[in-house]
Structures are given as structure tokens and as C-alpha cells.
N, C-alpha and C positions, 0 to 999 in steps of 0.2 A: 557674370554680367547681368546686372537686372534690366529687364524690358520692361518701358516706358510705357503704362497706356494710352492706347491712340485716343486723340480726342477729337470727337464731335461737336461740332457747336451747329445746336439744334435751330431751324429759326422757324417762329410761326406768329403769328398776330394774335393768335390765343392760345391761350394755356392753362389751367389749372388756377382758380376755383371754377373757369368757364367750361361750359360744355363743351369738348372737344373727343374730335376721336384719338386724336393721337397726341395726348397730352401725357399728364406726371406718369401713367403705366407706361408707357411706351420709354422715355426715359429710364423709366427705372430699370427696364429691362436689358438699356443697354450700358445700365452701370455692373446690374448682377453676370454680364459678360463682361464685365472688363473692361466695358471702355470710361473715360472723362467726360464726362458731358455737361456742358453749359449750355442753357438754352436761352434766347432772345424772346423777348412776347413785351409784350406791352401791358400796360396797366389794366385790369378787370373789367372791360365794358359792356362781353357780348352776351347776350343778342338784344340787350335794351338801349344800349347806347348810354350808358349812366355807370361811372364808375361804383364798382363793387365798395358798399361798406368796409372800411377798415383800411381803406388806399385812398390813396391822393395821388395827383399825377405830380410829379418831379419830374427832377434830370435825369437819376436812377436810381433805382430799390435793387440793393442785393439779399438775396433770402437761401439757405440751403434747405431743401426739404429731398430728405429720404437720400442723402449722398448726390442729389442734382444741384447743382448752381442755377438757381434761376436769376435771369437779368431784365428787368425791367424796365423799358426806357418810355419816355415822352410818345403820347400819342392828343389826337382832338378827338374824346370820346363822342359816337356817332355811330348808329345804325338803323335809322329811319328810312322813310324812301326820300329824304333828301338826295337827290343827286352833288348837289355842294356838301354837304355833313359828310355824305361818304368818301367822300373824293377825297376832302381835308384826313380824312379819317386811315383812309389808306396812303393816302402822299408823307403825311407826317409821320406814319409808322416805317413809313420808306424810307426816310430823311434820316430819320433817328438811329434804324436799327445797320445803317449805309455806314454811319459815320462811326457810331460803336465799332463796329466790327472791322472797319478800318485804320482806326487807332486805338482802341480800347482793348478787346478782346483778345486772348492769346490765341495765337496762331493753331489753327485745325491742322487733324489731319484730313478730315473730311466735313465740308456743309452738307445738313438733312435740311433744306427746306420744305415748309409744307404749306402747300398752296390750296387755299385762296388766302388770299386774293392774289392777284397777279405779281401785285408789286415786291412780294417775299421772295419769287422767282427775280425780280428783276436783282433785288438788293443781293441776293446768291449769286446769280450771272455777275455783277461787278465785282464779287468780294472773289468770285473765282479766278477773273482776269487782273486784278491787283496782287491779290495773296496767292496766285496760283496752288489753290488748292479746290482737288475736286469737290462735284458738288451735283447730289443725292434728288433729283427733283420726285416730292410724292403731290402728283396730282388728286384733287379732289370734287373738282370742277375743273369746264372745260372753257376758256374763256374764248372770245370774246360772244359764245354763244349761248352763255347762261345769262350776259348782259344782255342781248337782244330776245332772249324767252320770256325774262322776266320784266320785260318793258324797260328797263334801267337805262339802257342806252338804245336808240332807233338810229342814228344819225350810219348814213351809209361811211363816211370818210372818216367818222370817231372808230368805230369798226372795224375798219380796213386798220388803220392803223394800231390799235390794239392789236389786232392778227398778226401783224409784223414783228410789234413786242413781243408777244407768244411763239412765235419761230424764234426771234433771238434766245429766249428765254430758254425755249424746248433745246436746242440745238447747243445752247453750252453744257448741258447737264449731261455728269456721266453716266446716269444712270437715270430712268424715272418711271416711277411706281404709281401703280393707281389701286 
């Protein structure tokens, strides 16, 4: 009987040509174990808010590099101290990478989300209670208290609520890494 390997579907807002820490190495390392990995990101923007030379934003870019599937979906490139650019920036990679993964993607056996921003946690929390499949949270910021350090958000009740997403969010994950 040949065994099947388990597949990851990796989700993060950035990835590879962007500075990330846990982008194409990381992947790759959990092909050279054996697993399937497709990973979710969005089109090249960060940290200038301008998509990368040689991308344009679509519906979706498939690309294999180094045995990874990468999947690209729709995002509103943005990372200024606009409070609106960002918002769009992360709601739209919410939307996008929600609904891939909901009808597009083949079924995991495990989601790696890697957070931040918040909403890559939240798009795993749903994709866990639809697709019941678990789901891997690696923190890397601690929300809603990097929005209040950083000036981004002051409002006491945007706050509070964020905090509440972050309990949903922490509390479905099987697991979470920092």
C-alpha cells in the first residue's frame, strides 16, 4: 500500500520574493519531509505597499518553485500608515484567501497559518470549522497590542474587540507556535 503524503496548506500574506521569516525555506523543508505543500499568499507587496515588478494582481497566479505550489490570490496592495490601505489590505487578503480555500484548494490535512496579521488566523479558524481540519497557528505578533504600541489603533472598543477575535482565533488552533 503506498502512503499518501499529508498535505499542508500553508497560509500567510507574505511569501517569497518578500522578506519573510517563514517563507520558500520553510516550505521547502516540509516537502524534503515528505509532506504536499501548497501555500496561500498574496501577490508581492511587502513592506512598500507596491506590487513587486514582474506581478500584477489577478484572480490567481499558480507558480511551482522548488516542489511548493504557490497560490496567489487578489489582495489591495498597501502598507503605509494608512489605517484604510491597511485595513483593505488585510480584509481583502481575508476574503480572497476565505474563499480559495473554501472551494478551490484541496482539502488539508493540516492548516500552517502564519500570523500577522490577524486575519490569516481568522481565515484558518473558518477553514477549520468548515473543512474540519486542524489548524497549526505560528504567532508572530501579538495582536491587538502591537495595534495599540504602534499608534495603528487607540480606540478602547476597536480593541476590545479585536481581543475577542484573537481569543476566537487562539482557541481554535491546535496547536500555536511563536
Amino acid at each position: 500500500m503506498i502512503k499518501k503524503p499529508k498535505r499542508i496548506l500553508l497560509i500567510t500574506q507574505w511569501f517569497d520574493p518578500e522578506p519573510t521569516f517563514k517563507g520558500l525555506l520553510f516550505a521547502k523543508k516540509l516537502v524534503a519531509h515528505g509532506f504536499d505543500v501548497e501555500v496561500i499568499t498574496g501577490f508581492p507587496n511587502y513592506p512598500g505597499g507596491k506590487i513587486y515588478q514582474g506581478y500584477r494582481v489577478k484572480l490567481m497566479q499558480r507558480e511551482v518553485i522548488d516542489e511548493v505550489l504557490v497560490t496567489r490570490l487578489p489582495l489591495y496592495p498597501s502598507h503605509d500608515k494608512s489605517k484604510v490601505g491597511r485595513a483593505l489590505n488585510y480584509t481583502s487578503f481575508f476574503l480572497s484567501s476565505l474563499i480559495y480555500g473554501l472551494f478551490f484548494a484541496k482539502r488539508p490535512d493540516v492548516i500552517y497559518a502564519y500570523h500577522p496579521p490577524l486575519t490569516v488566523g481568522v481565515t484558518a479558524a473558518l477553514l477549520k470549522f468548515f473543512r474540519k481540519v486542524p489548524v497549526v497557528l505560528d504567532l508572530q505578533d501579538m495582536w491587538p497590542d502591537t495595534l495599540r504600541a504602534t499608534g495603528m489603533i487607540n480606540n478602547r472598543l476597536i480593541l476590545n474587540f479585536i481581543s475577542k477575535v484573537c481569543d476566537f482565533v487562539y482557541k481554535s488552533a491546535r496547536r500555536i507556535v511563536v
